[in-house]
VOZA-428071 format. One record per residue (C-alpha): residue in three letters; x negated, y negated, z. Coordinates in pm, whole numbers, plus 50000, padded with zeros to 5 digits. Layout:
<sites>
ALAXYZ ...
</sites>
This chain:
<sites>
UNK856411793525580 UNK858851807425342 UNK860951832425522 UNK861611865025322 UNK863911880425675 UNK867581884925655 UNK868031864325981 UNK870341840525827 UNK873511866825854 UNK874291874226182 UNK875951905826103 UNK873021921426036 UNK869501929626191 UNK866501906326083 UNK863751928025869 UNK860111914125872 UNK858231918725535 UNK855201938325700 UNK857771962025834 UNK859581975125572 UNK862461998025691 UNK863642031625486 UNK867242029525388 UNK868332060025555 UNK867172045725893 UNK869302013525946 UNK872932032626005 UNK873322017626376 UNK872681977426209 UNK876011978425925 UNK878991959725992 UNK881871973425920 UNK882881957425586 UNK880271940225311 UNK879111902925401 UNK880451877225181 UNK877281863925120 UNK877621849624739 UNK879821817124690 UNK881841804324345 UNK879271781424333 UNK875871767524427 UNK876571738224676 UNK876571701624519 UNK873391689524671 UNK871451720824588 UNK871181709124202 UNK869611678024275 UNK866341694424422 UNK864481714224118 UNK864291742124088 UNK867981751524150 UNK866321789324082 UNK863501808524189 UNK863591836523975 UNK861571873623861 UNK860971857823557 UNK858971826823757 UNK857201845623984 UNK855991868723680 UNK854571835423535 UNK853071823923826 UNK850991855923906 UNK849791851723546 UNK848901814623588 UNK850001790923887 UNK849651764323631 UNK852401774623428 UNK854971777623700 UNK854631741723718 UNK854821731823360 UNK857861755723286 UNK859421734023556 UNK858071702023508 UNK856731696123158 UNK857621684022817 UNK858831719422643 UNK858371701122332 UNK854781704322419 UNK854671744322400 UNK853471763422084 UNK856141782521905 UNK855751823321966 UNK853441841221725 UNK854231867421551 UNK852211894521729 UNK853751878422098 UNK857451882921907 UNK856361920821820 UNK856021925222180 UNK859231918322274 UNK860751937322056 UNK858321966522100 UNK859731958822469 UNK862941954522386 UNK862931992522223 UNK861222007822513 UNK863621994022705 UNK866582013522558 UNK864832045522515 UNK863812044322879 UNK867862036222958 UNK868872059422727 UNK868102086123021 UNK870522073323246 UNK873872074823057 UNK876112066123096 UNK875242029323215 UNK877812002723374 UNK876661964023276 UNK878601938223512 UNK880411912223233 UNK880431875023266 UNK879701844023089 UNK876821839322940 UNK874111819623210 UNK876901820123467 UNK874881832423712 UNK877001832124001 UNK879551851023824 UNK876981875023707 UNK876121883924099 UNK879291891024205 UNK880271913023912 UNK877321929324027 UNK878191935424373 UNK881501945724268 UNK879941971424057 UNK877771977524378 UNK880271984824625 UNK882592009124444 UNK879752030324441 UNK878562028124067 UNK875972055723948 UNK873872031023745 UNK873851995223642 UNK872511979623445 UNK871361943023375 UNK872791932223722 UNK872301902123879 UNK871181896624231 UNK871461865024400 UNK870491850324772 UNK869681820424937 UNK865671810124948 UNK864461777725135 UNK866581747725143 UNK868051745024852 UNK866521775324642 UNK868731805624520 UNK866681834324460 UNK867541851724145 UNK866751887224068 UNK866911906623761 UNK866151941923747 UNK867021964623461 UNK868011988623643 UNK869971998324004 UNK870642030324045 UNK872532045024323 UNK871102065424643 UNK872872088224967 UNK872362066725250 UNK873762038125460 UNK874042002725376 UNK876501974725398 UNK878321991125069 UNK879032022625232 UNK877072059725247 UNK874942045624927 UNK872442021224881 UNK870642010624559 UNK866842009124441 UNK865711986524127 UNK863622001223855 UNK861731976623586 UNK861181989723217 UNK857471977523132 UNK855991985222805 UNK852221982122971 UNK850282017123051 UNK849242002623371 UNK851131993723706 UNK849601956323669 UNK849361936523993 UNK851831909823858 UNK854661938823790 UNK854351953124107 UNK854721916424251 UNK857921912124047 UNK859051943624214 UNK859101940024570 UNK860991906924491 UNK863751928024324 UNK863631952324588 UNK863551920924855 UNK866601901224680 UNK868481935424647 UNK868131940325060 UNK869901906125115 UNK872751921524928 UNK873191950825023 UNK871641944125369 UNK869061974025374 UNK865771973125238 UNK865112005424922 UNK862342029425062 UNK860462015324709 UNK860881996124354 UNK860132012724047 UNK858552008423747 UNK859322028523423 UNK855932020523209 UNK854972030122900 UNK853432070222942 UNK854712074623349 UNK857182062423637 UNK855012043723928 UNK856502039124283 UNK855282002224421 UNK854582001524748 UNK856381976024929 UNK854481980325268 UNK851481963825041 UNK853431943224831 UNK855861924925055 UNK853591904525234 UNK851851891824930 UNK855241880124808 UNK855601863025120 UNK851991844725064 UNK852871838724660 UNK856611823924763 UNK854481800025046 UNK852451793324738 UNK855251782524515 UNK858101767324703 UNK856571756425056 UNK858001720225072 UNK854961699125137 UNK852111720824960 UNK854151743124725 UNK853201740924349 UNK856851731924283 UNK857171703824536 UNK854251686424353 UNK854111664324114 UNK851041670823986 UNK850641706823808 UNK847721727223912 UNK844101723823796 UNK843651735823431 UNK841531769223381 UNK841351784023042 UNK841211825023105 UNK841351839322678 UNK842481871522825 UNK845231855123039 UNK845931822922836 UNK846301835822469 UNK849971843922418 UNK850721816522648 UNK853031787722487 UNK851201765422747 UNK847871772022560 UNK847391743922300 UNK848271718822574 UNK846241729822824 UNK843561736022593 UNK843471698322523 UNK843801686522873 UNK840561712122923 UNK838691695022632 UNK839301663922726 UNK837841668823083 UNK834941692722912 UNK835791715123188 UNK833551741923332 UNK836461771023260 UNK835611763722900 UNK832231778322950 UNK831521814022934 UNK830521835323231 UNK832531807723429 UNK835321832423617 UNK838381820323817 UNK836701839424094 UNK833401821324056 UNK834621784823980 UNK835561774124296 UNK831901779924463 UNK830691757924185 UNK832801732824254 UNK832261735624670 UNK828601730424588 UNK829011699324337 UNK828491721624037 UNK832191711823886 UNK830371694123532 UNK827971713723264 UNK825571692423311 UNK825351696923739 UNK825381730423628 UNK822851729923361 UNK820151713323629 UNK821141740123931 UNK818071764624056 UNK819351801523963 UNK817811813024307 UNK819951789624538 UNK822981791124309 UNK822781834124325 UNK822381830724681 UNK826061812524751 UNK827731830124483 UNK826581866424621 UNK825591873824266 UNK822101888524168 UNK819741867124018 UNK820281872923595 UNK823801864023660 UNK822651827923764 UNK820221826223530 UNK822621832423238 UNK825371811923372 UNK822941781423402 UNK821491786723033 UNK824631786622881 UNK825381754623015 UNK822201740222909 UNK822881754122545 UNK826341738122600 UNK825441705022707 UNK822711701922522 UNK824541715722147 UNK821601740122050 UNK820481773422110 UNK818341784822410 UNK816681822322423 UNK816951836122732 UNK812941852022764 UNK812211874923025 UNK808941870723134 UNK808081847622859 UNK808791870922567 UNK811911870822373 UNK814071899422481 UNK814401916722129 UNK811941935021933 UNK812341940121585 UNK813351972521603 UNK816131961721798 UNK817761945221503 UNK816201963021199 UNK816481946920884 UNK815981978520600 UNK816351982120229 UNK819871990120303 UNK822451978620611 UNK825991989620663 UNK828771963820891 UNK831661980221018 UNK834881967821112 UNK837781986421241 UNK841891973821240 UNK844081995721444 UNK847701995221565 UNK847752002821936 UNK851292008521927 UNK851142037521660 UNK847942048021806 UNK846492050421489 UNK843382035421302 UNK844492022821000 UNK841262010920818 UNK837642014120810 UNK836181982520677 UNK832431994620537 UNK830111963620421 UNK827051975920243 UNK824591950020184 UNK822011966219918 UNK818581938819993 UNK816701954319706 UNK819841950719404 UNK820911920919586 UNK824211936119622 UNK827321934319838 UNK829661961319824 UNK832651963020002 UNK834821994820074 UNK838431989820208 UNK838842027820349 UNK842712024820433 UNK845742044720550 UNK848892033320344 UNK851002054720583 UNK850322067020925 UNK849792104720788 UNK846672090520567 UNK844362088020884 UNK842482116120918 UNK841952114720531 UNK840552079520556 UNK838362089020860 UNK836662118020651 UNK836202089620367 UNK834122068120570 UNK831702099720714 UNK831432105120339 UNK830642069020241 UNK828172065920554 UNK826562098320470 UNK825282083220124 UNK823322059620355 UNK821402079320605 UNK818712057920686 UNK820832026120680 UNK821422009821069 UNK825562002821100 UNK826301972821264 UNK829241964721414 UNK831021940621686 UNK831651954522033 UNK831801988022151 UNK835261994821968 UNK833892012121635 UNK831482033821814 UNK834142048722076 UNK836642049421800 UNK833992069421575 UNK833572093821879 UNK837422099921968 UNK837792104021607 UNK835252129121593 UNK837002148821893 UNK840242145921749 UNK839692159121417 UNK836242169021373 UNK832932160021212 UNK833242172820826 UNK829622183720895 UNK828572153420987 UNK826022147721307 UNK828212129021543 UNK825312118921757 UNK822462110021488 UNK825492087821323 UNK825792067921663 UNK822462065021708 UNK822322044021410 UNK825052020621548 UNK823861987721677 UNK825911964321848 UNK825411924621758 UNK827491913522006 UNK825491923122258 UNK822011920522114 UNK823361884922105 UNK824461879722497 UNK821271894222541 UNK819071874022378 UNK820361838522330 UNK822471811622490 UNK824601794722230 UNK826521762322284 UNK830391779722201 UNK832991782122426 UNK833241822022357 UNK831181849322235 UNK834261863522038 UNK833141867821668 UNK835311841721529 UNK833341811821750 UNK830131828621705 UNK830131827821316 UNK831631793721283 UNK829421781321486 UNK826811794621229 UNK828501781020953 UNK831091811920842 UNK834921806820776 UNK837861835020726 UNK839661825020388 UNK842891830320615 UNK842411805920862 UNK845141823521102 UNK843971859921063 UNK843101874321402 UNK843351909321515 UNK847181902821654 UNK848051888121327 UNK846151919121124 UNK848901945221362 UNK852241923621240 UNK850741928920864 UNK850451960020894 UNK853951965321013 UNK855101941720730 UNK853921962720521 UNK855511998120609 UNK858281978220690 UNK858371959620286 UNK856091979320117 UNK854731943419997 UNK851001948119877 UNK850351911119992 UNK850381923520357 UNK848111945420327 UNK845671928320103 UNK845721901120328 UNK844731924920599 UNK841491942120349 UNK840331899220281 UNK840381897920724 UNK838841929120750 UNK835951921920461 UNK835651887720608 UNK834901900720958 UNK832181920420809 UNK830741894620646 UNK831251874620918 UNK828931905821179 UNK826331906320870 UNK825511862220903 UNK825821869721307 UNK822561897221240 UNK821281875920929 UNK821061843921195 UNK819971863221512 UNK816401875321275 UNK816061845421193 UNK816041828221543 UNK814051856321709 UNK810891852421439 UNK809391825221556 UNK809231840921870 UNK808101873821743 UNK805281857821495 UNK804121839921806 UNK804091872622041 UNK801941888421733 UNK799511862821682 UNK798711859822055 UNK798631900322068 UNK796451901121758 UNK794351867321721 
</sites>
C-alpha cells in the first residue's frame, strides 16, 4: 500500500491518514531546526521509472477518468483533440476568478525560479515558508512518494497560521481557487493531497484545505478525505496493480457528461466503436456496467436477449429500469425502433403530443457565466397557410433581457391555443424564473406552462431508438435532420456570443440565430416523427376499441 505517513524522517512523529492531527496540537513532536528534506535534484535512477511526478494536476484527472491518467502518461499526445473554444473560455473564465479571488489577499509573495524547475520552485517555497511569509502564492510543494515518485503539489494559495510546526510558531494551510459552484468530489480529493504534501514540509498536518469556489469558501474535511487519497494513490501508483505500472490503460467507458471536454475523447471514442461497447449505450452507467459484465452481459446483443426480471433482481434496480435498458439494446443491435408498450398499448395518447392548426418550438441559448438568457428562439409552424415562421427574440447587450423576455410573452400570447414544444426541462424552468424575476406582463404564468410539452421525454417514454444518446443532435440525425453549421453546439453558441460583445461582428451572432432556428426545426421533425410512429399503434388501439 502506498504510504501517505511521515515515517520516513526520523525527526518527526509518524501521522496516519485516518488520524488527522490539528496543527496547534503537535508542539512536543518539532525538532529544533527545519528538516532538509528537498535535494538539488531528483536522484539519477528516479527518472528512469515514469512517472518521475505524481502531481494535483494527475490526481484531478484521474478522479475524472482513471483512463486518462494512463494515457496522459503513456499515450501518443499526437492522438489528443486540440481544445475547443468553449474548454479555452474556461480557463480563462478560471484564470480571472482566480485573480479576483487573490486580489483579497494583497499583498501576495510568489517564490521565483526557472520555468519547470521544479526542484528549485520547492525550495524557494520553503524559503518563503520559513521566514514566516503572510501569503504565497503559486508555491511549490515537493516530497518523496513510493520508490521513485516525487509528489508534487500545487496550491494557489498558502497562507500563514499561529501555531507550531517545523518553521517556527506558524504553520500554513492551502486554499484552491475553483470556478465551479459546487465543492465537487474530485476538488476536495485534490485538496487533502495539497494539505497532505504541505504536512511533509512543514511536518504538521493544517486542521483543513480550502476551496475558494465560485459564490462561497468550503472547508474539506480531511478526516473524510485522507483516506480516500490513500485508496486513489493505491489505485494509481501501487507497483504491481497500479494504473501507472501497467502497460495496458484502463477499460474504455464513454461518460458525455465526464468525457466531452476531454482531449482523450476522439480516441477513445474510436477504440469504443470499434469494440461496439456497452458504455456507448444509453442507460448503461459506470455504476451499473460492471454487474453486466459479472453476469456475461458485456455485448448488446447478451444484453438485448437478458430477462428484465432476473437482470432487475442483481442490479437492485426496479423492474422498468431493466426493461428499458434491455429495449434499447434490442433497438441498438437490431438498427430500428422498438416502442416500449405497457400493457400492450403504446404509452402515448394523442393528446399527449397534439398536433393543432397551429404549434410553437422553443429553444433557449443562455450564457451561464453572465447569468443571462440571451435569446428566445420561437418556431411557429402555421399547418393551415403551410407556413414556417421564425422569430429570433434576442438581447444584443446584456441590459436587453428583460425586454426580449416580455417579447416572447407577447409573441406567445398571439397563439393561445397553440401547444409549445420544446427540448428538456430548460425552457420551462427558465420561463418560470423569468417570470419571478421580472414578472408576467399580464400574462398567466401557469396556463402558459401548461401548454409546454416536452419531446424529449415523450420520446424516452415511448420508444427505444438505436442512437448512442438521446441528446437532440443524435435524435434528429438519426431521423434524417442536419444543422447547416456542422460544429454548432450549445458550448460553441456561449463563445459566439462573447465574440460578439467582444467584436461587435454580426456574423457571430447570426451564426448563433441559424443554431438556434435549426434546433427548432430540428424539436419540430423530433414531434413530426414521434406522430408518425405512434399511429399505427393508435389506429390499431381504435379499431379494436371500436370494431
Amino acid at each position: 500500500m502506498v504510504s501517505l505517513s511521515t515515517a520516513r524522517r526520523t525527526s518527526f512523529h509518524s501521522v496516519s491518514p485516518e488520524q488527522i492531527i490539528a496543527a496547534q496540537t503537535v508542539a512536543s513532536k518539532i525538532p529544533a531546526e527545519i528538516p532538509a528534506i528537498i535535494p538539488t535534484e531528483i536522484p539519477a535512477d528516479s527518472k528512469a521509472s515514469a512517472p518521475a511526478w505524481f502531481t494535483d494536476h494527475m490526481l484531478f484527472h484521474y478522479y475524472r477518468c482513471r483512463r486518462r491518467l494512463h494515457l496522459d502518461s503513456h499515450a501518443d499526445p499526437t492522438l489528443k483533440d486540440p481544445p475547443s473554444d468553449y474548454f479555452t473560455k474556461l480557463r480563462e473564465d478560471s484564470a480571472q476568478h482566480r485573480q479576483a479571488t487573490l486580489a483579497q489577499f494583497q499583498p501576495l509573495s510568489r517564490p521565483t525560479y526557472p520555468k519547470y524547475n521544479w526542484i528549485a520552485g520547492a525550495n524557494a517555497t520553503q524559503q518563503l515558508m520559513a521566514v514566516g511569509t503572510e501569503t504565497i502564492y503559486g508555491g511549490i510543494l515537493i516530497t518523496q512518494g513510493p520508490g521513485d515518485t516525487w509528489y508534487r503539489s500545487e496550491p494557489d494559495l498558502l497562507v500563514k497560521c499561529a501555531g507550531r510546526s517545523w518553521l517556527g510558531d506558524w504553520y500554513y494551510v492551502p486554499y484552491d481557487v475553483k470556478l465551479g459552484k459546487k465543492p465537487k468530489p474530485e476538488y476536495q480529493l485534490v485538496a487533502a493531497f495539497n494539505a497532505y504534501v504541505l504536512a511533509e514540509v512543514q511536518g504538521v498536518w493544517p486542521e483543513t484545505a480550502w476551496l475558494f469556489l465560485k459564490e462561497k469558501q468550503y472547508a474539506v474535511s480531511l478526516e473524510r478525505y485522507v483516506p480516500k487519497l490513500q485508496a486513489a494513490l493505491d489505485d494509481c501508483l501501487d507497483p504491481t496493480n497500479g494504473i501507472l505500472s501497467n502497460s495496458q490503460a484502463p477499460e474504455v467507458f464513454i461518460s458525455r457528461s465526464r468525457c466531452d471536454m476531454c482531449p482523450w475523447l476522439s480516441h477513445c471514442y474510436q477504440v469504443a466503436k470499434d469494440q461496439n461497447h456497452l458504455s456507448l449505450l444509453p442507460g448503461v452507467t459506470q455504476k451499473r456496467y460492471p454487474t453486466l459484465v459479472e453476469r456475461g452481459l458485456a455485448t448488446v446483443e447478451a444484453l438485448a436477449t437478458a430477462e428484465p426480471s432476473e437482470l432487475a433482481a442483481a442490479m437492485d434496480v426496479e423492474l422498468p429500469v431493466t426493461e428499458k435498458m434491455i429495449s434499447q439494446a434490442q433497438a441498438n443491435w437490431t438498427g430500428s425502433a422498438i416502442a416500449r408498450l405497457q400493457t400492450s398499448r403504446f404509452p402515448l395518447t394523442p393528446t399527449d403530443i397534439p398536433t393543432t392548426d397551429i404549434e410553437i418550438y422553443f429553444d433557449i441559448e443562455a450564457a451561464p457565466d453572465k447569468d443571462l438568457i440571451y435569446l428566445h428562439g420561437v418556431l411557429v409552424i402555421d399547418h393551415l397557410a403551410q407556413e414556417e415562421t421564425f422569430h429570433a427574440l434576442t438581447a444584443e447587450s446584456p441590459d436587453q433581457e428583460e425586454t426580449v423576455w416580455f417579447e416572447f410573452l407577447a409573441l406567445v400570447e398571439r397563439y393561445p391555443n397553440a401547444p409549445i414544444y420544446h427540448f428538456c426541462p430548460y425552457e420551462a424552468q427558465t420561463v418560470s424564473r423569468l417570470s419571478d424575476l421580472y414578472g408576467n406582463g399580464g400574462t398567466n404564468i401557469e396556463g402558459l406552462l401548461n401548454r409546454f410539452i416536452d419531446i424529449h421525454k415523450r420520446i424516452v417514454d415511448a420508444v427505444a431508438l438505436p442512437v448512442e444518446s438521446y441528446a437532440l443532435k443524435h435524435l434528429a440525425r438519426w431521423m434524417g435532420f442536419e444543422w447547416r453549421d456542422a460544429d454548432a453546439n450549445g458550448a460553441q453558441s456561449i463563445c459566439w456570443y462573447d465574440d460578439w460583445l467582444r467584436t461587435g461582428d454580426r456574423t457571430y451572432l447570426n451564426t448563433i440565430l441559424r443554431y438556434n432556428e435549426d434546433d427548432c426545426k430540428a424539436t419540430y421533425r423530433v414531434k413530426d416523427w414521434l406522430v408518425k410512429f405512434a399511429q399505427p399503434f393508435w389506429d390499431a388501439e381504435n379499431h379494436a376499441e371500436n370494431p
